[in-house]
Jmol script that loads the backbone (N, CA, C; Angstrom):
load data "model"
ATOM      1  N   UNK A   1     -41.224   1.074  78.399  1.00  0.00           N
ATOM      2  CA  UNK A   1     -39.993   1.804  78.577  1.00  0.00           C
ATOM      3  C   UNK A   1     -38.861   0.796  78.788  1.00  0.00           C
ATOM      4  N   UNK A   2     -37.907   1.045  77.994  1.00  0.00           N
ATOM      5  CA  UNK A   2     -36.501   0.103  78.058  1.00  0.00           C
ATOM      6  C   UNK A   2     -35.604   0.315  79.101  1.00  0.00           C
ATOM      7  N   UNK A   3     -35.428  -0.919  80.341  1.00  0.00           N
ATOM      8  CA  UNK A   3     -35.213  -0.500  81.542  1.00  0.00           C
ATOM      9  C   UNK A   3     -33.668   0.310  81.509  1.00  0.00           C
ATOM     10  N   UNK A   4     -33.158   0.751  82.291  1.00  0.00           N
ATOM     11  CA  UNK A   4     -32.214   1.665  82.178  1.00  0.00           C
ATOM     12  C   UNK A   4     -32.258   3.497  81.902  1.00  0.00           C
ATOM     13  N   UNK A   5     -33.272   3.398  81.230  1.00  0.00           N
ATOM     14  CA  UNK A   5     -33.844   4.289  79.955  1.00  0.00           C
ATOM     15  C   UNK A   5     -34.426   5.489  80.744  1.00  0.00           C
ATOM     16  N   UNK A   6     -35.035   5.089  81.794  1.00  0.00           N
ATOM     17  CA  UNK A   6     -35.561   5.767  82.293  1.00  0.00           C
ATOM     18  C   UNK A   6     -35.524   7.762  82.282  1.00  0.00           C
ATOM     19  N   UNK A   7     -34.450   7.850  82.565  1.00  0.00           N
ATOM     20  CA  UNK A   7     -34.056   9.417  83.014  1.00  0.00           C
ATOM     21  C   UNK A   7     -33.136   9.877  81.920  1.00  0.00           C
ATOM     22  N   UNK A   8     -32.609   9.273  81.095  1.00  0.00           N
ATOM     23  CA  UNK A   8     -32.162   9.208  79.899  1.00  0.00           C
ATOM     24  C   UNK A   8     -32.260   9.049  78.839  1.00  0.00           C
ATOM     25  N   UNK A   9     -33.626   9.620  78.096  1.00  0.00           N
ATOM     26  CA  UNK A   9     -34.440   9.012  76.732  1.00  0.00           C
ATOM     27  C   UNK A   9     -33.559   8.844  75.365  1.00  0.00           C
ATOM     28  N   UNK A  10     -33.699   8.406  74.745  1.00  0.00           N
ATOM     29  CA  UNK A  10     -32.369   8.388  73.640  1.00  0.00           C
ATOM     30  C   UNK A  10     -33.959   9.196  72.316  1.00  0.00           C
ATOM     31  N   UNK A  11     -32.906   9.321  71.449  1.00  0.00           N
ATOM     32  CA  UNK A  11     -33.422  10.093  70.226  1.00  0.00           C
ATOM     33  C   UNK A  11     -32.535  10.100  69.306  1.00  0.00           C
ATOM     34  N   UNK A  12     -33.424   9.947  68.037  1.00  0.00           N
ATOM     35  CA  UNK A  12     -32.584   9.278  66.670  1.00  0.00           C
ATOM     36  C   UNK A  12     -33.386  10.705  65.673  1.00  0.00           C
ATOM     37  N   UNK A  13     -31.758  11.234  65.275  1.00  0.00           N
ATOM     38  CA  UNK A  13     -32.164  11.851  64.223  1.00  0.00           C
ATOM     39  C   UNK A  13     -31.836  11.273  63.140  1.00  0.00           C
ATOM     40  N   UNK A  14     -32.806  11.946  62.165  1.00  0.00           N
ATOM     41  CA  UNK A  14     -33.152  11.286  60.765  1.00  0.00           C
ATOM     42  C   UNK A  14     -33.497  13.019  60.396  1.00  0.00           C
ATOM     43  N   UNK A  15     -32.710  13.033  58.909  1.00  0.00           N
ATOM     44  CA  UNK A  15     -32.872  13.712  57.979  1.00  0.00           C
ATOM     45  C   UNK A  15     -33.923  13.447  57.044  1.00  0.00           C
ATOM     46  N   UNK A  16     -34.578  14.135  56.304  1.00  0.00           N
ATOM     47  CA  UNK A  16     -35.415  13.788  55.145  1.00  0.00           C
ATOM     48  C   UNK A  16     -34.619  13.809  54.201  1.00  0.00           C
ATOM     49  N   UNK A  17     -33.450  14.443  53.871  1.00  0.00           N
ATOM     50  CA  UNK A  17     -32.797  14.102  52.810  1.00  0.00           C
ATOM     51  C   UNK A  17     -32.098  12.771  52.499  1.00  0.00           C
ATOM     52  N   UNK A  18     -31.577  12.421  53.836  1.00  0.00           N
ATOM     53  CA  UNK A  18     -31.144  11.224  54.006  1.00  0.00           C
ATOM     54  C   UNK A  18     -32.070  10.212  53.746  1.00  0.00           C
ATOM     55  N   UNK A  19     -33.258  10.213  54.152  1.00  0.00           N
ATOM     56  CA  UNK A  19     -34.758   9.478  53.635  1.00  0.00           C
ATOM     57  C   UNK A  19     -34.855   9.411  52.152  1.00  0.00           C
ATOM     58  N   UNK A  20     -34.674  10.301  51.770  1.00  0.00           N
ATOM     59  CA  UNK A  20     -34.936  10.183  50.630  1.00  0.00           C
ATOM     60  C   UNK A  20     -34.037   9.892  49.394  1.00  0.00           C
ATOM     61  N   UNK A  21     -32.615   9.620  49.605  1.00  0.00           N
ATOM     62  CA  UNK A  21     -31.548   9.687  48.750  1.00  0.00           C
ATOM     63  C   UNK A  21     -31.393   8.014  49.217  1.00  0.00           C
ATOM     64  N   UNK A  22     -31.380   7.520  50.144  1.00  0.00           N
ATOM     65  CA  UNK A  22     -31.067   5.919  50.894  1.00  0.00           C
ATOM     66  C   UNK A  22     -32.013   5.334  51.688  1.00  0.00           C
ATOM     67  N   UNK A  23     -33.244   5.172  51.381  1.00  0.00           N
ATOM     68  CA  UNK A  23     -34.696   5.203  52.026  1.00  0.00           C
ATOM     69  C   UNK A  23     -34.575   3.236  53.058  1.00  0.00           C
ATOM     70  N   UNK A  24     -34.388   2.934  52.321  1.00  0.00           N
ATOM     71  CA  UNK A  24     -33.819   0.954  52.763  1.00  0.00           C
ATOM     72  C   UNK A  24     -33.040   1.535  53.919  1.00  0.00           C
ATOM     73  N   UNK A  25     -31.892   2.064  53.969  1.00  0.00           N
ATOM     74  CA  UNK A  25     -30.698   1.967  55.217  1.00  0.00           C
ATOM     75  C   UNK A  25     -31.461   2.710  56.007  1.00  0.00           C
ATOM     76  N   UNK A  26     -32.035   3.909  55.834  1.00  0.00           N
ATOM     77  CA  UNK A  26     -32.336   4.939  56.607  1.00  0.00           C
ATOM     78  C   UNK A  26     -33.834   4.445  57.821  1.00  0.00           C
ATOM     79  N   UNK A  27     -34.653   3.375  56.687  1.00  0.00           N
ATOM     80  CA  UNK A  27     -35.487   3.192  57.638  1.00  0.00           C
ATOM     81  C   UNK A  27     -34.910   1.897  58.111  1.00  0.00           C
ATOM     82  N   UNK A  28     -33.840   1.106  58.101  1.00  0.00           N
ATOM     83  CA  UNK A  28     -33.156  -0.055  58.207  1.00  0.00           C
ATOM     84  C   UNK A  28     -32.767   0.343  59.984  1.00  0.00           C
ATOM     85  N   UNK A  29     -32.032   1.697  60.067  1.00  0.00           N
ATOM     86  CA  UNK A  29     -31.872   2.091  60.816  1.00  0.00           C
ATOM     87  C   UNK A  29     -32.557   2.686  61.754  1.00  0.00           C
ATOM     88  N   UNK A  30     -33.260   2.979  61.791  1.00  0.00           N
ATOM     89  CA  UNK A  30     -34.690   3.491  62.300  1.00  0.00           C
ATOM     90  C   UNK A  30     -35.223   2.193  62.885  1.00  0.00           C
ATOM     91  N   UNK A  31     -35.327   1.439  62.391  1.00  0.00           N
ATOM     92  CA  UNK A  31     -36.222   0.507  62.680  1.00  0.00           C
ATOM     93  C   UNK A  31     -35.629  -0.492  64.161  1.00  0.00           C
ATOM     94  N   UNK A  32     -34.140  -0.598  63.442  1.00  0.00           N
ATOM     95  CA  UNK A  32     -33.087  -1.258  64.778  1.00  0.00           C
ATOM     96  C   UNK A  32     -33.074   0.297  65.948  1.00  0.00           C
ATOM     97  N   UNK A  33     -32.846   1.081  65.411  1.00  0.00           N
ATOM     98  CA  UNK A  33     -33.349   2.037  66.992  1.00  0.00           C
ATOM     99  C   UNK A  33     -34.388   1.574  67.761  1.00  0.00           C
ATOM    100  N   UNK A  34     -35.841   1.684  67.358  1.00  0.00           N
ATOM    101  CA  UNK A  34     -37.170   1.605  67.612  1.00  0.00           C
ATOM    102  C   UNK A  34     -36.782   0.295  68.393  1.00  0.00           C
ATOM    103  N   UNK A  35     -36.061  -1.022  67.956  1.00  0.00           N
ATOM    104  CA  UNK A  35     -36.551  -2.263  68.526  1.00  0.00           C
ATOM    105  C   UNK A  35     -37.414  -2.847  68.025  1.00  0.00           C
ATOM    106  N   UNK A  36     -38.039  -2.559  66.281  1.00  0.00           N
ATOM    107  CA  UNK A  36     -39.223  -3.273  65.802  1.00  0.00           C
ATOM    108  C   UNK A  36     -38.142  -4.158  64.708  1.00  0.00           C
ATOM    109  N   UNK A  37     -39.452  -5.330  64.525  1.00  0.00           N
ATOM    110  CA  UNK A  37     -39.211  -6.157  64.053  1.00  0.00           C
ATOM    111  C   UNK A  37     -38.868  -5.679  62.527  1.00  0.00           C
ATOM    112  N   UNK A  38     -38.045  -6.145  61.605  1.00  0.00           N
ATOM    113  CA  UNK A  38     -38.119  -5.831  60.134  1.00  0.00           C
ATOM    114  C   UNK A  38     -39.093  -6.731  59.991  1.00  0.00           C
ATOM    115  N   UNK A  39     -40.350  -5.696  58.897  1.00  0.00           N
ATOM    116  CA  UNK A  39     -41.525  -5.907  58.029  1.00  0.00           C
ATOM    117  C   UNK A  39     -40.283  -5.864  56.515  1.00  0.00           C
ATOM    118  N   UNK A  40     -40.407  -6.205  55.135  1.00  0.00           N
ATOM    119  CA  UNK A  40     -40.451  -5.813  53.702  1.00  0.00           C
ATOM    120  C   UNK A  40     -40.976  -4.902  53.374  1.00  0.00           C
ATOM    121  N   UNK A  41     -42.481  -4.558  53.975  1.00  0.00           N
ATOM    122  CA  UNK A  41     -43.732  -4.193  53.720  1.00  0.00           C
ATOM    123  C   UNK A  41     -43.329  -2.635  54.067  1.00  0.00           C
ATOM    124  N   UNK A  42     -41.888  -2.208  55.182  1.00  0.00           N
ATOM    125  CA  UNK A  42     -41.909  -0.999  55.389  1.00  0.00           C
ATOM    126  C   UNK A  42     -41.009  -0.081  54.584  1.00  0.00           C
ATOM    127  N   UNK A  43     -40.942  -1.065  53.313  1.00  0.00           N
ATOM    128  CA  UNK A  43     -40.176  -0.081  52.385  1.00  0.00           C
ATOM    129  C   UNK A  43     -40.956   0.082  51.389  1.00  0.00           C
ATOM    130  N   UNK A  44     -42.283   0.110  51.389  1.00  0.00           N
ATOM    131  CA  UNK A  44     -43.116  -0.062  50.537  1.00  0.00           C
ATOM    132  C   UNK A  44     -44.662   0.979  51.146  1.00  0.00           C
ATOM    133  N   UNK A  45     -44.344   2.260  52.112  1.00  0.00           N
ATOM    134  CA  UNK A  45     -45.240   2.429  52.348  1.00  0.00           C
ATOM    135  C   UNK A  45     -46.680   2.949  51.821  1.00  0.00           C
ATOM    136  N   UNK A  46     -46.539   3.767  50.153  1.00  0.00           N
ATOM    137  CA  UNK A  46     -47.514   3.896  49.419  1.00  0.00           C
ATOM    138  C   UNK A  46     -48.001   2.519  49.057  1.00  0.00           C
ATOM    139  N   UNK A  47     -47.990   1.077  49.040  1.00  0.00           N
ATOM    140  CA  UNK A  47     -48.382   0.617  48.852  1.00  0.00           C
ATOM    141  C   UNK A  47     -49.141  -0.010  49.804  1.00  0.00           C
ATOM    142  N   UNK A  48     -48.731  -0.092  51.013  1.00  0.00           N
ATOM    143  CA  UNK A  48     -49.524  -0.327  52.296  1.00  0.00           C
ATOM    144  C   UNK A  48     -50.684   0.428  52.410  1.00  0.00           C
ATOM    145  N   UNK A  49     -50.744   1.959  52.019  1.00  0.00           N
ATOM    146  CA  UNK A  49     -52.014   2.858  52.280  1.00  0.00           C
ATOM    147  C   UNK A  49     -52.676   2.685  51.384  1.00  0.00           C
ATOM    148  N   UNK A  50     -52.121   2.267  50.202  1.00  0.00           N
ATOM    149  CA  UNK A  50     -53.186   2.475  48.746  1.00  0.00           C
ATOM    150  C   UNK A  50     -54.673   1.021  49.305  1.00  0.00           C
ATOM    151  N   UNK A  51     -53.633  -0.136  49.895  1.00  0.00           N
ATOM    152  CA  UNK A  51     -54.373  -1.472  50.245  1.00  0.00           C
ATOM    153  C   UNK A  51     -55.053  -1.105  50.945  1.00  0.00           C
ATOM    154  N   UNK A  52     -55.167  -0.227  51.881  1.00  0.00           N
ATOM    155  CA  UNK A  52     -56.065   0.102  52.762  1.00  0.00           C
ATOM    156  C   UNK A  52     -57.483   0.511  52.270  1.00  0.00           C
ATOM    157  N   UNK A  53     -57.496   1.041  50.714  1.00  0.00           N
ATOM    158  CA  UNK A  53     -58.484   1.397  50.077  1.00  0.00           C
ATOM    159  C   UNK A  53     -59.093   2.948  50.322  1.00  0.00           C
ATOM    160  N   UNK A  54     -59.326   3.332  51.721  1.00  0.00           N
ATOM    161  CA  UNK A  54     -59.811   4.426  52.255  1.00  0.00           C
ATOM    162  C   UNK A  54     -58.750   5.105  52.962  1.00  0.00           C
ATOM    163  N   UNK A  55     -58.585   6.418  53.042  1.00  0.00           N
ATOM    164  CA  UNK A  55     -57.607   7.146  53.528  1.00  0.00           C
ATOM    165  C   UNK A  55     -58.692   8.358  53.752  1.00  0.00           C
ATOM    166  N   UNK A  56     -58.601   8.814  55.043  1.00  0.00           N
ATOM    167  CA  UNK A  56     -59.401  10.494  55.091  1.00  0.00           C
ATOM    168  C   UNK A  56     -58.505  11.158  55.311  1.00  0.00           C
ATOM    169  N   UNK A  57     -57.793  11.092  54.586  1.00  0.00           N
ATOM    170  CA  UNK A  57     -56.807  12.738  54.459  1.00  0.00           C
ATOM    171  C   UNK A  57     -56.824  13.604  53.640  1.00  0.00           C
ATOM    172  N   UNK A  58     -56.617  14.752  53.633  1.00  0.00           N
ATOM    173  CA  UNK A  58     -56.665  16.096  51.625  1.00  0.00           C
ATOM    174  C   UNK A  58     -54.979  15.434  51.076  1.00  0.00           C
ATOM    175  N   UNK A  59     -54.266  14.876  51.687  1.00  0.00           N
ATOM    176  CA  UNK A  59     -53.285  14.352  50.839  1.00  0.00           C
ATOM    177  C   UNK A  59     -52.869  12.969  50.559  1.00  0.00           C
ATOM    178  N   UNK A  60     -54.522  12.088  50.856  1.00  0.00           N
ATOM    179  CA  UNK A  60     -54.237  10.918  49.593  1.00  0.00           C
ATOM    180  C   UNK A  60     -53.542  11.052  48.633  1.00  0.00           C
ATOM    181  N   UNK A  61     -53.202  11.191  47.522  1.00  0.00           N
ATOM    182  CA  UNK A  61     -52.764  11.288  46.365  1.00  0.00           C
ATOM    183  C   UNK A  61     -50.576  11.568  46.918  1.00  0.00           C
ATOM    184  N   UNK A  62     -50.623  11.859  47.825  1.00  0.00           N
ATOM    185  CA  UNK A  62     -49.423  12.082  48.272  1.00  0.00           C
ATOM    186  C   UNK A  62     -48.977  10.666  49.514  1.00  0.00           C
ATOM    187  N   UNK A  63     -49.849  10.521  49.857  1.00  0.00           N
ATOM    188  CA  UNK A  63     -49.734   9.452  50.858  1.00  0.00           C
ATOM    189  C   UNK A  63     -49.521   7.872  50.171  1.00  0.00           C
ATOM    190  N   UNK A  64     -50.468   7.914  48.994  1.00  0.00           N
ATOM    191  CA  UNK A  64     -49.764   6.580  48.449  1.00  0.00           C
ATOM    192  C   UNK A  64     -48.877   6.603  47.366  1.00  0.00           C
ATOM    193  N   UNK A  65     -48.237   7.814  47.135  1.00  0.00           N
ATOM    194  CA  UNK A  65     -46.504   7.999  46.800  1.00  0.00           C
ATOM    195  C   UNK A  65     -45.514   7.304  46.930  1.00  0.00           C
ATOM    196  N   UNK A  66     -44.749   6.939  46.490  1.00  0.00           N
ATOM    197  CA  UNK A  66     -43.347   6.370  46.793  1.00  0.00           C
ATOM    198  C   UNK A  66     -42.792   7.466  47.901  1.00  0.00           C
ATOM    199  N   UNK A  67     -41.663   7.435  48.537  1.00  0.00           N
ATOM    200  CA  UNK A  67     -40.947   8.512  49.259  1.00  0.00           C
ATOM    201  C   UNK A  67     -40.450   9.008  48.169  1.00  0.00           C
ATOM    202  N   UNK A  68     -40.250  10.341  48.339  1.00  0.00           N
ATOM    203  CA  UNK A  68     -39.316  11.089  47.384  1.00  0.00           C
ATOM    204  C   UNK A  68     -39.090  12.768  47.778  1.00  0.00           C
ATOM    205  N   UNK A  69     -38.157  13.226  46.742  1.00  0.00           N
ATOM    206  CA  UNK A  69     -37.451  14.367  47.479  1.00  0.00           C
ATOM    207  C   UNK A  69     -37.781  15.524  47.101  1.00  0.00           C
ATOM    208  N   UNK A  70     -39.267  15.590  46.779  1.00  0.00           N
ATOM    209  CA  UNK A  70     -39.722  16.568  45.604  1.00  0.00           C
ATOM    210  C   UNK A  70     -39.322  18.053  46.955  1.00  0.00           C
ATOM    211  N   UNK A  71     -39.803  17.599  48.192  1.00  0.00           N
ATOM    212  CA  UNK A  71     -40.082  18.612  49.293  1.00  0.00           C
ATOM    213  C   UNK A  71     -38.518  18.939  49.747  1.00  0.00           C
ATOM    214  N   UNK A  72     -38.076  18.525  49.378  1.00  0.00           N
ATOM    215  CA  UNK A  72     -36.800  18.889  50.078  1.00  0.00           C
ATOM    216  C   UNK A  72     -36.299  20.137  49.552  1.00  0.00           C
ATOM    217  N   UNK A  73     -35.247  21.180  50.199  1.00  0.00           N
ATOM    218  CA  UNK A  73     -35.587  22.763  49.830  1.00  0.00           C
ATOM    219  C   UNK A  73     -36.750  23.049  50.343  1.00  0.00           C
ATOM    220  N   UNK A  74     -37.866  22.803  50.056  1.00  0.00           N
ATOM    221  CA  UNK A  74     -39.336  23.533  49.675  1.00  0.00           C
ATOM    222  C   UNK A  74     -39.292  24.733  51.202  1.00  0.00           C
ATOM    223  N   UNK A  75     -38.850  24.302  52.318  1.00  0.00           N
ATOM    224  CA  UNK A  75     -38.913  25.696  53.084  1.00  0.00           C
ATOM    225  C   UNK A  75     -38.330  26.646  53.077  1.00  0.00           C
ATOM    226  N   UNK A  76     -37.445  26.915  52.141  1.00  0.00           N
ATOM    227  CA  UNK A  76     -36.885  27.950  51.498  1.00  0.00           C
ATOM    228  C   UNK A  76     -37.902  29.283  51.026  1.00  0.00           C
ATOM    229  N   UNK A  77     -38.755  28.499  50.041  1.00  0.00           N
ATOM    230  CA  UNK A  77     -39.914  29.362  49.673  1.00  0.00           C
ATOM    231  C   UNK A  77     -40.648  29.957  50.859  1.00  0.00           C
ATOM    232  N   UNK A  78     -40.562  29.428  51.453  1.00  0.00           N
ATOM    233  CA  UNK A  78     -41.589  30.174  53.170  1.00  0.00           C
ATOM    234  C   UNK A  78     -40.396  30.968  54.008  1.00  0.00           C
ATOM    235  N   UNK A  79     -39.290  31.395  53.805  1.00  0.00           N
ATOM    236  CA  UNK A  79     -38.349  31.508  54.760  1.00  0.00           C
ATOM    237  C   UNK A  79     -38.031  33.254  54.994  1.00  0.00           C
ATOM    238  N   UNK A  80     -38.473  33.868  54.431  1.00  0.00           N
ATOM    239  CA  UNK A  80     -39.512  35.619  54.766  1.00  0.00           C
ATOM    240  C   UNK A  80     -39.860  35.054  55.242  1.00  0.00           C
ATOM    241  N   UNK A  81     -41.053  34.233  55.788  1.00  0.00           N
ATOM    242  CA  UNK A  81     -41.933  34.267  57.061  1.00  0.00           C
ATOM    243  C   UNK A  81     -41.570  34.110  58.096  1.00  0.00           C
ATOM    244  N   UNK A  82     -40.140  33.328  58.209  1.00  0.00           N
ATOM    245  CA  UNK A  82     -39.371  33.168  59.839  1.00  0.00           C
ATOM    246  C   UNK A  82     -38.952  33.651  60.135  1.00  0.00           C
ATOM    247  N   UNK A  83     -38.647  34.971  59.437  1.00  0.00           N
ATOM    248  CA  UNK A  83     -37.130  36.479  59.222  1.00  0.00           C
ATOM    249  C   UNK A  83     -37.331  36.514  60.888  1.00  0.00           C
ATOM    250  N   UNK A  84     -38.324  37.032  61.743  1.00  0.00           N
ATOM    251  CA  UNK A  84     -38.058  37.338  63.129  1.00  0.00           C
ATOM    252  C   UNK A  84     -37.632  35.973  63.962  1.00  0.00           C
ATOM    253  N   UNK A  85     -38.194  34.637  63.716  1.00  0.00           N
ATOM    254  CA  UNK A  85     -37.392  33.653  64.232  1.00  0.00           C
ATOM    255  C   UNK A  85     -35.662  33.221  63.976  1.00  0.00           C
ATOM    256  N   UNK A  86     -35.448  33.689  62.607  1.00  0.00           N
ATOM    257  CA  UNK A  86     -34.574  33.110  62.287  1.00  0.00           C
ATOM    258  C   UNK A  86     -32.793  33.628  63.221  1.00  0.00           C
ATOM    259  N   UNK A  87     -33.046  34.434  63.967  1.00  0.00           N
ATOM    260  CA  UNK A  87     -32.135  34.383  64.899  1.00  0.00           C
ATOM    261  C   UNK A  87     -31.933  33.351  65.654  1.00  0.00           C
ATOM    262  N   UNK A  88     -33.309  32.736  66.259  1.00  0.00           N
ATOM    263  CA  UNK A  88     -33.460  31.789  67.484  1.00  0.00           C
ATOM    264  C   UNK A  88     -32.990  30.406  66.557  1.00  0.00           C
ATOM    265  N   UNK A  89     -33.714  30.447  65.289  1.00  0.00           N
ATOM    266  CA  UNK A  89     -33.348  28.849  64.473  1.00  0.00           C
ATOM    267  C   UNK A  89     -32.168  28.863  63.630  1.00  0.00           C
ATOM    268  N   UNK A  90     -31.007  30.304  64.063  1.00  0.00           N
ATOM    269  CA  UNK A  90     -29.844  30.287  63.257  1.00  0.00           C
ATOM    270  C   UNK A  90     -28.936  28.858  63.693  1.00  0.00           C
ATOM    271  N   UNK A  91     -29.146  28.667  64.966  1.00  0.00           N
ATOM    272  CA  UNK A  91     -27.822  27.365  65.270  1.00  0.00           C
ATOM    273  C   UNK A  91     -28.267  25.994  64.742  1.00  0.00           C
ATOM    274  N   UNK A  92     -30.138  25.690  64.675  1.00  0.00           N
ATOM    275  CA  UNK A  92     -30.580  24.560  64.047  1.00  0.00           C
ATOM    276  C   UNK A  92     -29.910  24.790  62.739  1.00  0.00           C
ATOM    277  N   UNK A  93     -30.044  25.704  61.903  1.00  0.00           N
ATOM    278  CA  UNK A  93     -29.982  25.611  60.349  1.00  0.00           C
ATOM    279  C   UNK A  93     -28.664  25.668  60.351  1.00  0.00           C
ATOM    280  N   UNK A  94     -27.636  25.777  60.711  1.00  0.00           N
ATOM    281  CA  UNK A  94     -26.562  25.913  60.851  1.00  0.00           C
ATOM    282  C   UNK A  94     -25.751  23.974  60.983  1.00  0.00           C
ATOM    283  N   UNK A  95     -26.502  23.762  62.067  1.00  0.00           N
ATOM    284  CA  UNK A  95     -26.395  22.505  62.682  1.00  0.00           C
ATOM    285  C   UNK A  95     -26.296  21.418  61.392  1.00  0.00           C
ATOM    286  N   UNK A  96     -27.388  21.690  61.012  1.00  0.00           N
ATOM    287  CA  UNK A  96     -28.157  20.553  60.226  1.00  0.00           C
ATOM    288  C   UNK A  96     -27.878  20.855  59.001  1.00  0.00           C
ATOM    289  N   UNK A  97     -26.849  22.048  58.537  1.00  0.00           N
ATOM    290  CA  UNK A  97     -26.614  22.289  57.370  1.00  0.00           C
ATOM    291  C   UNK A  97     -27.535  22.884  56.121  1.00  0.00           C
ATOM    292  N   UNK A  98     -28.192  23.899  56.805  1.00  0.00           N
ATOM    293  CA  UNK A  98     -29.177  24.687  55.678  1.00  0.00           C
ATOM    294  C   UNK A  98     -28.893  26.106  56.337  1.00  0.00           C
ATOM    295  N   UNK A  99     -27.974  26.240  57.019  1.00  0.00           N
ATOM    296  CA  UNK A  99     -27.268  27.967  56.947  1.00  0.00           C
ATOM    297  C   UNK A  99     -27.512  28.878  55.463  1.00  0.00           C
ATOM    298  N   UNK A 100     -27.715  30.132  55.838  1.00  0.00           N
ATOM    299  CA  UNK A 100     -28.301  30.779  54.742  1.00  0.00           C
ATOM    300  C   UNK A 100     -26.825  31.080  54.183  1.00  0.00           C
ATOM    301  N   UNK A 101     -26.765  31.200  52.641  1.00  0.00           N
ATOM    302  CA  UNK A 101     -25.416  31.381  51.671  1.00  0.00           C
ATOM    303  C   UNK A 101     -24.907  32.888  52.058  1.00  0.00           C
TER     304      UNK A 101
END
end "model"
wireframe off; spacefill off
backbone 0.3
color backbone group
């Protein structure tokens, strides 16, 4: 824990769109939040997992991907299913700019 920090946690939002349109700055930035060292290697993460050889996940084939924005929208298609939440998550979507048209 980063002294000071204590009673005051900090938190970095990050968009996926933003990930995915400027992926270098976005994790550039991320990374100077965190306090980690710059790797090369972390703009390259399908290639880090593919080296690994073994992955037990059902979405290998997605995991050693490039980043990309195929998902972005995609909860749209599910968004009948939140109809009774979507009062409570009107100020997030609002916030973050996915208010319904």
């Amino acid at each position: 824990m980063r002294s000071g920090h204590c009673c005051n946690p900090s938190s970095y939002e990050l968009r996926y769109e933003q990930l995915t349109s400027d992926f270098e700055t976005e994790v550039r930035k991320l990374c100077a939040f965190l306090q980690l060292p710059w790797h090369e290697a972390m703009l390259a993460p399908g290639e880090h997992a593919r080296a690994k050889g073994f992955i037990s996940t059902p979405s290998y084939s997605q995991v050693v991907e490039p980043v990309n924005s195929r998902s972005v929208g995609r909860w749209k298609h599910y968004e009948r299913h939140f109809s009774e939440a979507l009062p409570i998550l009107k100020p997030w979507l609002e916030r973050w700019g996915y208010a319904q048209s």
